[in-house]
Residue frames as a rotation matrix with the C-alpha (Angstrom) as fourth column:
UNK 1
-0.417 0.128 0.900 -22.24
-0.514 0.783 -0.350 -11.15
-0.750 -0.609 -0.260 -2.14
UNK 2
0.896 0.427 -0.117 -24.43
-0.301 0.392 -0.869 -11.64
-0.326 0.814 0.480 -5.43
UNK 3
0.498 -0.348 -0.794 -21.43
-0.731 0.324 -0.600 -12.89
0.466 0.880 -0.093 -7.32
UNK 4
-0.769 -0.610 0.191 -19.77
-0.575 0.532 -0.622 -15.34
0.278 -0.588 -0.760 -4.42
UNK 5
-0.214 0.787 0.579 -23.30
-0.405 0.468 -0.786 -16.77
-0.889 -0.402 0.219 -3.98
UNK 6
0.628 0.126 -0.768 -23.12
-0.737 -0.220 -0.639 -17.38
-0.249 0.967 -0.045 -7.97
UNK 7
0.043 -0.839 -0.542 -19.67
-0.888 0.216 -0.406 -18.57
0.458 0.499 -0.736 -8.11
UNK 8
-0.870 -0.252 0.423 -20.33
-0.450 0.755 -0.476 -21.16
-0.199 -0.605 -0.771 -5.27
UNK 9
-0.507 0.746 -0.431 -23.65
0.346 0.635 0.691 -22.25
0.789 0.202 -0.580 -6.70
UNK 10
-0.469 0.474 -0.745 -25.48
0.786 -0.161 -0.597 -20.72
-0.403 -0.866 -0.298 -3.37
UNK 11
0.573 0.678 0.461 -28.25
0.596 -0.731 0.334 -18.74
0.563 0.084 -0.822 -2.54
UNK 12
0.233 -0.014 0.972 -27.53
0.128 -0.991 -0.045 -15.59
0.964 0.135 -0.230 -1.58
UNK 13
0.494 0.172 0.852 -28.09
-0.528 -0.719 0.451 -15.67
0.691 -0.673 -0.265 1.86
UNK 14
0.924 -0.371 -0.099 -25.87
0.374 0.811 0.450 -18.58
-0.087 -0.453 0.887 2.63
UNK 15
0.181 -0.714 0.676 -23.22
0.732 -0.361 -0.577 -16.89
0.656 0.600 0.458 0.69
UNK 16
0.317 0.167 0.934 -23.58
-0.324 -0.906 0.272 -13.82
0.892 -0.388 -0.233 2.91
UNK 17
0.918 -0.173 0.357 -23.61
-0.388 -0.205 0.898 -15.86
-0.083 -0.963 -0.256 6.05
UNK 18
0.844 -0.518 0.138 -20.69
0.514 0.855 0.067 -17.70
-0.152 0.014 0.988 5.09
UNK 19
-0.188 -0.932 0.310 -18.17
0.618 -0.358 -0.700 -14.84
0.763 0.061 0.643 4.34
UNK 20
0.207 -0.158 0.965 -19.37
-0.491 -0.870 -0.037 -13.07
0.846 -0.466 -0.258 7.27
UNK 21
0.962 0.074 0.264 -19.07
-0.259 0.560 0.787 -15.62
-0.089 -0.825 0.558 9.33
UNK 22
0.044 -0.994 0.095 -15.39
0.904 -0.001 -0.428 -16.24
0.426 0.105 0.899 7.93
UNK 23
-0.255 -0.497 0.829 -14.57
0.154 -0.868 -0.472 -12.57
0.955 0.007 0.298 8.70
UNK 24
0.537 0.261 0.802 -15.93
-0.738 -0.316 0.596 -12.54
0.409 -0.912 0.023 12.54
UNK 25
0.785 -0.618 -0.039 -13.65
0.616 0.786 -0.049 -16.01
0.061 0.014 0.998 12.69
UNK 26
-0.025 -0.950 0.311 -10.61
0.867 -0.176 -0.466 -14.37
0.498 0.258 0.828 11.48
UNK 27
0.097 -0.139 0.986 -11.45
0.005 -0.990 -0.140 -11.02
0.995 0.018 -0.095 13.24
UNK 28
0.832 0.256 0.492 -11.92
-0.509 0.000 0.861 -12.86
0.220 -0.967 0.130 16.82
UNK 29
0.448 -0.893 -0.051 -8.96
0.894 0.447 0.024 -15.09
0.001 -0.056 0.998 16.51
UNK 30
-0.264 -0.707 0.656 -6.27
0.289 -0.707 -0.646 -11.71
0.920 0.019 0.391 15.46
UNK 31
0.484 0.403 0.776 -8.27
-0.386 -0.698 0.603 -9.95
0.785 -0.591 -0.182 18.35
UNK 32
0.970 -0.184 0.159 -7.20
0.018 0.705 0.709 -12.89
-0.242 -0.685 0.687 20.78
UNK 33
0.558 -0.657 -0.507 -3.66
-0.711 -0.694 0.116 -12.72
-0.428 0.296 -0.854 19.36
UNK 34
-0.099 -0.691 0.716 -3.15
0.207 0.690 0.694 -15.46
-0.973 0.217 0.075 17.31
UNK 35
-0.413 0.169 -0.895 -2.32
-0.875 -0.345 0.339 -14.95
-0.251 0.923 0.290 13.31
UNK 36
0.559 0.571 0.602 -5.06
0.197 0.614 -0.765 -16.49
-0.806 0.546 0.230 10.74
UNK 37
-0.712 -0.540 -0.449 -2.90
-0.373 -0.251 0.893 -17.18
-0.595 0.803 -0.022 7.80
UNK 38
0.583 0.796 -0.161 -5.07
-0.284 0.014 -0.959 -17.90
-0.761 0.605 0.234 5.09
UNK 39
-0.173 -0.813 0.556 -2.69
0.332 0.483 0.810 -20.01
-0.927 0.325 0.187 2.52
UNK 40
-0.492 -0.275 0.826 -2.00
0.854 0.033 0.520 -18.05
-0.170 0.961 0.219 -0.77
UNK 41
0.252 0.658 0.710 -4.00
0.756 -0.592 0.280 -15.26
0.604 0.466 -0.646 -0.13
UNK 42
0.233 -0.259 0.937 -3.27
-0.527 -0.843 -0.102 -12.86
0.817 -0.471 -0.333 3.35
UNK 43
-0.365 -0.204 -0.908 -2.03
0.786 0.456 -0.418 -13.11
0.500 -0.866 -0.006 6.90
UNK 44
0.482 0.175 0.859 -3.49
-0.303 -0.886 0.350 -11.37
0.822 -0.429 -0.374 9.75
UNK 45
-0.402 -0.649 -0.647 -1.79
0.676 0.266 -0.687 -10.73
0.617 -0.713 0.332 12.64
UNK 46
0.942 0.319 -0.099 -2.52
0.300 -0.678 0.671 -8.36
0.147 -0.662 -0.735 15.73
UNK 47
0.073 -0.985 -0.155 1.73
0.757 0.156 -0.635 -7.03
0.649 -0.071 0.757 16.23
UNK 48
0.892 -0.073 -0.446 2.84
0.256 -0.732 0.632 -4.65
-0.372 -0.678 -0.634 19.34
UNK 49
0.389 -0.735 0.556 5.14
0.531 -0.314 -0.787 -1.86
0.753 0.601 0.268 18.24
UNK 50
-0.077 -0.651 -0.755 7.58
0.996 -0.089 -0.026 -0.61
-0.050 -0.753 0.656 21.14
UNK 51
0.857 0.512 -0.054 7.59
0.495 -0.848 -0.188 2.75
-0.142 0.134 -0.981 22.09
UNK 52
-0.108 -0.870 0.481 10.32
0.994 -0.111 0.021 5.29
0.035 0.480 0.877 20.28
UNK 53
-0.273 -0.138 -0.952 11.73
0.117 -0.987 0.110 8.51
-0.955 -0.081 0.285 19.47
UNK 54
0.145 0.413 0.899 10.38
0.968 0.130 -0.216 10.38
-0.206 0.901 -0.381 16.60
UNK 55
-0.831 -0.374 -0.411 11.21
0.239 -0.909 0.343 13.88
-0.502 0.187 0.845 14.65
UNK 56
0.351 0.904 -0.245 8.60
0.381 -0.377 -0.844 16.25
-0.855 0.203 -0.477 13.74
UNK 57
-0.258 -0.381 0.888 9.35
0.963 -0.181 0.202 16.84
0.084 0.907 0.413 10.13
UNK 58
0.827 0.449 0.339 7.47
0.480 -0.877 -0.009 20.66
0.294 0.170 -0.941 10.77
UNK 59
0.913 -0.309 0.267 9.96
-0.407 -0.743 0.531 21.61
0.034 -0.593 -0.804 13.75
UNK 60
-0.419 -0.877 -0.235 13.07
-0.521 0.444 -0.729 19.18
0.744 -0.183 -0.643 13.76
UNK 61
-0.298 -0.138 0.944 11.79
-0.954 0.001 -0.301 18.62
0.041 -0.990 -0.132 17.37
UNK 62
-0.784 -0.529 -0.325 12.12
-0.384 0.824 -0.416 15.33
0.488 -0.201 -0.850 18.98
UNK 63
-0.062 0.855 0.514 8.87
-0.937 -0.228 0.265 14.23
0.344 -0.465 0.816 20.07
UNK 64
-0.729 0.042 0.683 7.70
-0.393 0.791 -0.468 10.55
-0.560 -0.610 -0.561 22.40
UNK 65
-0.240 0.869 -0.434 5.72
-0.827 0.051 0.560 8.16
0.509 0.493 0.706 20.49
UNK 66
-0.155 0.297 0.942 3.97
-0.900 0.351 -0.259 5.54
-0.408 -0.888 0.213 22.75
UNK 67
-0.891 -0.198 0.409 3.89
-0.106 0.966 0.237 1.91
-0.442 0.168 -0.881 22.28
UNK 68
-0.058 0.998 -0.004 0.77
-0.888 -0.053 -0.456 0.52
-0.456 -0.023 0.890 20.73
UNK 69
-0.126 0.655 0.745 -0.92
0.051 0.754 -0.655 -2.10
-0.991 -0.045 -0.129 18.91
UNK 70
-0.275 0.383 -0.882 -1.87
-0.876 -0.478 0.066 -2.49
-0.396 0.790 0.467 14.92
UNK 71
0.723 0.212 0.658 -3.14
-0.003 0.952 -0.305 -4.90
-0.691 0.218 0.689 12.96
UNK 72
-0.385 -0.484 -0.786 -0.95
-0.903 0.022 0.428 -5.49
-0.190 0.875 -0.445 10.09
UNK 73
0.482 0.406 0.776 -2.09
-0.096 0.906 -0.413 -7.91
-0.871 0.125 0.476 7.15
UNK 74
-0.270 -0.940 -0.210 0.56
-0.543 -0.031 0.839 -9.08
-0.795 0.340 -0.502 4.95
UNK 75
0.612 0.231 -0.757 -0.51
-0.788 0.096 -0.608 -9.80
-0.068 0.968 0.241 0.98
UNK 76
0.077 -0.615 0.784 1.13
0.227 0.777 0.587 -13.93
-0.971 0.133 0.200 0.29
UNK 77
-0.786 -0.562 -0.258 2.51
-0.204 -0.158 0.966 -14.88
-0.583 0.812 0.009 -3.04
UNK 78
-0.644 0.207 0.736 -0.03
0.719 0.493 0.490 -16.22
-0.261 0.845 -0.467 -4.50
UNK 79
0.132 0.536 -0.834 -2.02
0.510 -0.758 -0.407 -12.97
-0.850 -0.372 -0.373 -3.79
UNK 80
0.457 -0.398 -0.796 0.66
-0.397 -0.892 0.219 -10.97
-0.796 0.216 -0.565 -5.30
UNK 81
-0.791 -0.381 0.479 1.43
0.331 0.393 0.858 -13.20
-0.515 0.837 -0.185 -8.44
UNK 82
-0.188 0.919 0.346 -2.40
0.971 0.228 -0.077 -12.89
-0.150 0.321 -0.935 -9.29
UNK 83
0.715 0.182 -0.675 -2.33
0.159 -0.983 -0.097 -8.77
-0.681 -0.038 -0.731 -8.32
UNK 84
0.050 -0.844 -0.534 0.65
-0.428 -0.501 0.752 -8.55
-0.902 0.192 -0.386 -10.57
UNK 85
0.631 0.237 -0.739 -0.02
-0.768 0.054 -0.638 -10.27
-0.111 0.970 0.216 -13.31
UNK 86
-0.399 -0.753 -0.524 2.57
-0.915 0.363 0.176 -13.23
0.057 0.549 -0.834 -12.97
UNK 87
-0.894 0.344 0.289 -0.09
0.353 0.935 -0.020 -15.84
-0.277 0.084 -0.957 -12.51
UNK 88
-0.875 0.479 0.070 -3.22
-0.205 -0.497 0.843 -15.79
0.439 0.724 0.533 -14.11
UNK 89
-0.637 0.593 0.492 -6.37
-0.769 -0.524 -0.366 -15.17
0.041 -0.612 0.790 -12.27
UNK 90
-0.678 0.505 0.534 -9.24
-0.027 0.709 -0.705 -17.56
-0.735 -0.492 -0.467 -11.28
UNK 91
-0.900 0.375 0.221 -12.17
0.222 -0.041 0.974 -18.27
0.375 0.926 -0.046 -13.47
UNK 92
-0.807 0.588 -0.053 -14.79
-0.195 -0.350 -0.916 -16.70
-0.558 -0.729 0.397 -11.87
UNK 93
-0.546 0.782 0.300 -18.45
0.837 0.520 0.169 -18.37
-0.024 0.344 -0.939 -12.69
UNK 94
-0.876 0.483 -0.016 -20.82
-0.477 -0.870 -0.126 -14.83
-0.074 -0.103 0.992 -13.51
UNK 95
-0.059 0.888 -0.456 -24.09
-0.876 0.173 0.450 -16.99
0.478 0.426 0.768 -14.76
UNK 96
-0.203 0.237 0.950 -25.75
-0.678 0.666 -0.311 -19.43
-0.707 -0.707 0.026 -12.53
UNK 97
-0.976 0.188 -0.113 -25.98
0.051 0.698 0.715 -22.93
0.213 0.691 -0.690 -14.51
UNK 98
-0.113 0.910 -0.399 -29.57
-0.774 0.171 0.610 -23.49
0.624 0.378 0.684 -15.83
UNK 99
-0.694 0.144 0.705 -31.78
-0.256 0.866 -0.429 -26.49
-0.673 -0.478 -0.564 -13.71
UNK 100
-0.505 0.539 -0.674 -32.65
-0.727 0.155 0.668 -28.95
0.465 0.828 0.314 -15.67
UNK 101
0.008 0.743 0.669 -35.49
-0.986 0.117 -0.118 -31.34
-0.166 -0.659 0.733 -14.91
UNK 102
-0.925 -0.322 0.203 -35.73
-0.257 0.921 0.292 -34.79
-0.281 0.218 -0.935 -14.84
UNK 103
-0.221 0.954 -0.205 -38.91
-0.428 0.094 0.899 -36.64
0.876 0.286 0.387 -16.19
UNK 104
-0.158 0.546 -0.823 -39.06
0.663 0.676 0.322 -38.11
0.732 -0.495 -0.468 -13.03
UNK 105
-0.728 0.125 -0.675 -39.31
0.509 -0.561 -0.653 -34.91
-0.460 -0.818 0.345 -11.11
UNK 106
-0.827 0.562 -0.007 -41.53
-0.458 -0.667 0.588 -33.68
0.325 0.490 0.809 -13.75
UNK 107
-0.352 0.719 -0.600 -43.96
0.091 0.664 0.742 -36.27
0.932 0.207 -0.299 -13.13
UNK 108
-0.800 -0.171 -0.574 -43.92
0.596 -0.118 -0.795 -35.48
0.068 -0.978 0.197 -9.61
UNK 109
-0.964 0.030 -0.264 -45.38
0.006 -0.991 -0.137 -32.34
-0.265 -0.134 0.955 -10.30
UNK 110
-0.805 0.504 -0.312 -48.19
-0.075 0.436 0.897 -33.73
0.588 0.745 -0.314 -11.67
């Protein structure tokens, strides 16, 4: 959180509530079953998989696998240009700009 509270210029604990507060957003929406696409970066989705045959790989044997539920979150391009090296990465801010005073807030202080 210390470096997203940096890069945005925020304290700390704004930073904090802000990406957790994105991530309980994006986890209650999928829950509910709509997808949070997030533009250049991931989709989430909530996706029902049908129920099938399957082969134990130990025995040969044919075995029932029941329907279910997963989440599945799919990596976009611009993700996967940036993880791959074909686009080159943000500049991430590591050092909080200096505050500089004015003379009229100095005087204040006075």
């Amino acid at each position: 959180m210390q470096a997203v509270a940096i890069h945005a210029d925020v304290d700390k604990k704004t930073a904090t509530a802000v990406v957790e507060g994105t991530i309980d957003v994006i986890l209650a929406t999928v829950a509910s079953g709509d997808v949070v696409n997030i533009s250049g970066f991931a989709k989430f989705a909530k996706k029902s998989r049908p129920a099938r045959m399957a082969r134990n790989p130990a025995t040969g044997e044919q075995v029932q696998v029941k329907a279910k539920t997963v989440a599945k979150i799919t990596a976009l391009k611009g993700f996967k240009d940036i993880a791959l090296g074909v686009a080159s990465p943000p500049k991430i801010i590591t050092v909080r700009k200096p505050v500089v005073e004015t003379k009229g807030a100095a005087a204040k202080k006075r």
